[in-house]
C-alpha positions in Angstrom: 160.0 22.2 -18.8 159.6 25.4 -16.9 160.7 29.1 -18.4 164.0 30.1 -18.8 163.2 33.4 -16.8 161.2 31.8 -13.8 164.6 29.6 -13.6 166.7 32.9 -13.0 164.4 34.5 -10.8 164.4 31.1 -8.5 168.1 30.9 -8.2 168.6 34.7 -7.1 165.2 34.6 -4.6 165.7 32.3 -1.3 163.5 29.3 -1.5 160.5 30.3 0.8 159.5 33.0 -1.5 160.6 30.6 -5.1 157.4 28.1 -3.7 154.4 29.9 -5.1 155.8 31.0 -8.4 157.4 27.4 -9.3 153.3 26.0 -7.8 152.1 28.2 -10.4 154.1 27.9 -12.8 153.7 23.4 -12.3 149.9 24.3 -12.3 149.7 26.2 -15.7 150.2 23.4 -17.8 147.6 21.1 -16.4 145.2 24.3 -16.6 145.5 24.4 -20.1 145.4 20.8 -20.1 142.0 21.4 -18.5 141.0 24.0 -20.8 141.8 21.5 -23.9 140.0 19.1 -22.4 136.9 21.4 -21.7 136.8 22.7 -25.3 137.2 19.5 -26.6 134.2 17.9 -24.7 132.4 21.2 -25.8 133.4 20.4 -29.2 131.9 17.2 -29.0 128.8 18.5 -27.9 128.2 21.0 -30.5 129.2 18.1 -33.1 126.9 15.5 -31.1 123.9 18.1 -31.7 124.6 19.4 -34.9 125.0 15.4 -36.0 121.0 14.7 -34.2 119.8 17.7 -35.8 118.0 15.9 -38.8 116.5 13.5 -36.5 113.0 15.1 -36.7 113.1 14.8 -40.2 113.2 10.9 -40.1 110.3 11.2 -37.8 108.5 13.0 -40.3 109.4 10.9 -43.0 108.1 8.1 -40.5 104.9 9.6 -40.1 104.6 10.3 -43.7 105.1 6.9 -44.3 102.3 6.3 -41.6 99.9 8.4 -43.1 100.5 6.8 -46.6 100.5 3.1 -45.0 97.2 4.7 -43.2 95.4 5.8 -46.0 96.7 2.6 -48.1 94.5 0.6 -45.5 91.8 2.9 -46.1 91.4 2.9 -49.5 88.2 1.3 -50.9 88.4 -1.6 -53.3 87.2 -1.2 -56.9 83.4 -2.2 -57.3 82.8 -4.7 -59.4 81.8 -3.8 -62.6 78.1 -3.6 -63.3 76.3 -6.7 -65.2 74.4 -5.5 -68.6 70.7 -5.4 -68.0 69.3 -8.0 -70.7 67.6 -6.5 -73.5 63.6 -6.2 -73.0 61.7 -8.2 -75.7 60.0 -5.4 -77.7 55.8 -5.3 -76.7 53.9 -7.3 -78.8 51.2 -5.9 -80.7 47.4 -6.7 -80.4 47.7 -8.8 -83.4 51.1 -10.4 -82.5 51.6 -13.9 -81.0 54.9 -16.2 -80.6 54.7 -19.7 -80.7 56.8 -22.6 -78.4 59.8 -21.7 -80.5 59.8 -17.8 -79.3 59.4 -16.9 -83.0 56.3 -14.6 -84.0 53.2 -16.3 -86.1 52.1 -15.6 -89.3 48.5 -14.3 -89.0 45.4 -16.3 -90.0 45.4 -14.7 -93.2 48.6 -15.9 -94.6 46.9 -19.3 -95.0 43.5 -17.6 -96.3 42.2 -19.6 -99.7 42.1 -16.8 -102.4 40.2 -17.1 -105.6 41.0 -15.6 -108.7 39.2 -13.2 -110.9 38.8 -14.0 -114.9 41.1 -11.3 -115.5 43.8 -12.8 -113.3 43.3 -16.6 -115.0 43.6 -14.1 -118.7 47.0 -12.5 -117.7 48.5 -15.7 -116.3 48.2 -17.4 -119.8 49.5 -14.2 -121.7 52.2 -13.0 -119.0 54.7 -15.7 -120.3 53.7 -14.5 -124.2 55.8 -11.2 -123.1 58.6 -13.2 -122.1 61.4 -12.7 -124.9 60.0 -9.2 -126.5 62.3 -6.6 -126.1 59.9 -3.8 -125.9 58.3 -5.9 -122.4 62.1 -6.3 -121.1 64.0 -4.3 -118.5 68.0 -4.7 -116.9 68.1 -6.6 -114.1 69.3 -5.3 -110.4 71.2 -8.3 -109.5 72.3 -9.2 -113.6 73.1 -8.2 -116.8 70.3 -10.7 -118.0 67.5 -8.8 -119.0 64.0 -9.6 -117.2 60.1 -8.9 -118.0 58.4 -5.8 -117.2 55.9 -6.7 -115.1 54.3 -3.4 -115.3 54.5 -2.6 -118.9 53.0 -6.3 -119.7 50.4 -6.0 -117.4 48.9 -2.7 -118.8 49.3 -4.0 -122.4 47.6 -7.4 -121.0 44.4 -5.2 -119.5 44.2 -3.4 -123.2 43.8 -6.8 -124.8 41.2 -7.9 -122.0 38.8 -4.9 -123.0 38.6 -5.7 -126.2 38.5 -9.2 -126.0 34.9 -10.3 -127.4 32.6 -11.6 -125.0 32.8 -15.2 -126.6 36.4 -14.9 -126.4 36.3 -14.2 -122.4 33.5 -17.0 -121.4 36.2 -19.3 -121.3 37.6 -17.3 -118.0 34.7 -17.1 -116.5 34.1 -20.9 -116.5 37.3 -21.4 -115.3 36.6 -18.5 -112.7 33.4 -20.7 -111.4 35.0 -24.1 -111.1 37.7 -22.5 -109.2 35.0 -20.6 -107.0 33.1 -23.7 -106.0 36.9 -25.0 -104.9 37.1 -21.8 -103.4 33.8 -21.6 -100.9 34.5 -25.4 -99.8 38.3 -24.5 -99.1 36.9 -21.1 -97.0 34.6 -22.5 -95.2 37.4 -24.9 -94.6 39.7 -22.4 -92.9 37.0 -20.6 -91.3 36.0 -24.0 -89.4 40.2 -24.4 -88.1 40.7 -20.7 -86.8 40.4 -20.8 -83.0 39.0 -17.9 -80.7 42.5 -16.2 -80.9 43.3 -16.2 -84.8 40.1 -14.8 -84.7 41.0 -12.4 -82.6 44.3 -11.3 -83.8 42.8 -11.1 -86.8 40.2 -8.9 -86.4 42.8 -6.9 -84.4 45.0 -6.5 -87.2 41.9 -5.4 -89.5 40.8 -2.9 -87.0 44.3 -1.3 -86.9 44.7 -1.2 -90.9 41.4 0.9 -91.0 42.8 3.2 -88.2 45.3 3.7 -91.0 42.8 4.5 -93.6 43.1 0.9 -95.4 39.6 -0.4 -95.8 38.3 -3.1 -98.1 38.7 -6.5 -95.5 35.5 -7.4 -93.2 36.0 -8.4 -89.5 36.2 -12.1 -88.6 33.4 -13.3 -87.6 33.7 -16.7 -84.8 31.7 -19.5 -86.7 30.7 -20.9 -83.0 28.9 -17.4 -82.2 25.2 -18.0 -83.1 24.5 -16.1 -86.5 21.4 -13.2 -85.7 18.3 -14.4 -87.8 16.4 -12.8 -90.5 13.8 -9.9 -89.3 9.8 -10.8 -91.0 10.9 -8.8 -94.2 14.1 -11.0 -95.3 12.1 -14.3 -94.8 9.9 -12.7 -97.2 12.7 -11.9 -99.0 14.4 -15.8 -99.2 11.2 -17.0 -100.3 10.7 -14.9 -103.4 13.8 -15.9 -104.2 13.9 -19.6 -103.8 10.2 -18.7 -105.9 11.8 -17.2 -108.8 12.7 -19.0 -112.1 13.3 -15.8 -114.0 16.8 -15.5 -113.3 16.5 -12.2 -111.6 19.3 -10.9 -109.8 19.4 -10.3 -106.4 18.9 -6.6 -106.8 16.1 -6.5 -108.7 14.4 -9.1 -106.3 14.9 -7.2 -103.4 13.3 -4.1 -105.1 10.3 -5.5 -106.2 9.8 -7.8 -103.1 9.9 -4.1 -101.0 7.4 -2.6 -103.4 5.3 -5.8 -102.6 6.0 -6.2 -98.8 5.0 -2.3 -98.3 1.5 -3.1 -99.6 0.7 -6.9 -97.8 -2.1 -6.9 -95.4 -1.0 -7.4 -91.8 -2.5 -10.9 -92.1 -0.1 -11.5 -95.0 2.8 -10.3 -93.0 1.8 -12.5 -90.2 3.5 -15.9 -90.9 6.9 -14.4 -91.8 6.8 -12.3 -88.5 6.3 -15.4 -86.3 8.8 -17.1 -88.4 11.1 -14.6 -87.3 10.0 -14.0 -83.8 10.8 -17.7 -83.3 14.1 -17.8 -84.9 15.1 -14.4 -82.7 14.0 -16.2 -79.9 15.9 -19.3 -80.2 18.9 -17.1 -81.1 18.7 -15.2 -77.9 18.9 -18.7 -76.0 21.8 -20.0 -78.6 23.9 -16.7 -77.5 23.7 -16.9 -74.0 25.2 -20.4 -74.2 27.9 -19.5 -76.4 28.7 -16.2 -73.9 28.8 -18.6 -70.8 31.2 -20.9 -72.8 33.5 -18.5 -73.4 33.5 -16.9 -70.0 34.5 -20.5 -68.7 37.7 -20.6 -71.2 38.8 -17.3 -69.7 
């Protein structure tokens, strides 16, 4: 529709001069149309851009995800963890050995023949004497059962042995000697079993106890090794007393033998000192064999 006052101003203007105006006012319309139409599209733009604006954040949230998927693949895999190192077998000592089974040996000793003294054989036949007197008794650790005092019987056994009369203890002593006579053929026994190494070990062991100040055991001594012979003055000595029906002791023996071998004439001394030079020289020979023998077992 066109305005009410362009209308009036037509119909009193002729026609000529009413043809701009009514262009214009025809044309106004589809200017604004065109105006609409250019905000709208500029509208859309704004809203088109303002709506891509967060795109850079999903390409930063795609390159976050990259640089976690990234360092995902570059992330080292656990090692494994360590295997225990097997526990070393403690050194053995010089006196140590172990046996097929992996279990340690008793030394030499352990099977050593002992013999026992008359005072030893006395207390074994009183000890069970003390057996049910109160006064000898003491509580036991692992009951209420009283048991013997070792201690207290054996010192009340040892007062007994010193007064004992002589006649009294004779019986001990005899049993001492037969047992001694079992005792040197079961030592020499044991001596003849031991092999180079329980000798060793055993003198090992001995040498370490008197490091410690414990004395009282002699070395080992290998019954293959040649045994060193007796100088001049001890084949002197051996004869005297294989001489002797006195019953001297060995002590007393000895003593006068030196007072004797002191005053001999060289020509006296002569037969015991070629005795000896022999046996020395024999023994020299005997101990070079036994040190090549035991250089081969090495």
């Amino acid at each position: 529709m066109f305005p009410l006052a362009l209308l009036t101003r037509a119909a009193t203007r002729p026609l000529s001069a009413q043809l701009p105006s009514l262009a214009r006012a025809v044309s106004l319309p589809r200017a604004t149309a065109s105006f609409a139409t250019a905000a709208t599209k500029t509208a859309t733009r704004a809203s088109a851009s303002s709506s891509s604006t967060p795109k850079p954040k999903r390409a930063a949230s795609k390159k976050a995800a990259g640089s976690s998927t990234k360092k995902a693949a570059t992330k080292k895999p656990k090692a494994a963890p360590k295997k225990k190192a097997p526990k070393k077998e403690p050194k053995l000592k010089p006196w140590q050995a172990r046996g097929a089974d992996g279990k340690l040996l008793p030394l030499p000793s352990a099977t050593k023949p002992t013999l026992r003294s008359t005072f030893i054989i006395y207390m074994a036949e009183r000890l069970p004497t003390f057996m049910n007197k109160p006064e000898f008794s003491k509580p036991s650790a692992r009951s209420d059962k009283p048991v013997l005092d070792i201690i207290k019987a054996s010192k009340q056994i040892g007062e007994e042995w010193k007064s004992l009369p002589a006649s009294d203890k004779k019986k001990y002593e005899d049993i001492h000697e037969k047992e001694k006579a079992e005792y040197t053929k079961a030592l020499a026994h044991w001596k003849a079993s031991l092999t180079p190494e329980d000798i060793r070990r055993q003198n090992a062991y001995i040498s370490a106890q008197r490091k410690k100040g414990i004395k009282g055991t002699a070395l080992l001594r290998d019954p293959a090794k040649p045994k060193r012979p007796n100088s001049a003055f001890f084949e002197y000595l051996a004869e005297l007393r294989a001489q002797d029906s006195t019953g001297a002791s060995a002590t007393e023996i000895a003593r006068k033998g030196g007072e004797k071998w002191k005053s001999m004439s060289p020509s006296s001394r002569a037969p015991y000192e070629q005795k000896a030079a022999g046996a020395l020289e024999q023994y020299k020979k005997d101990l070079d064999d036994y040190v090549r023998a035991k250089e081969a077992q090495l």
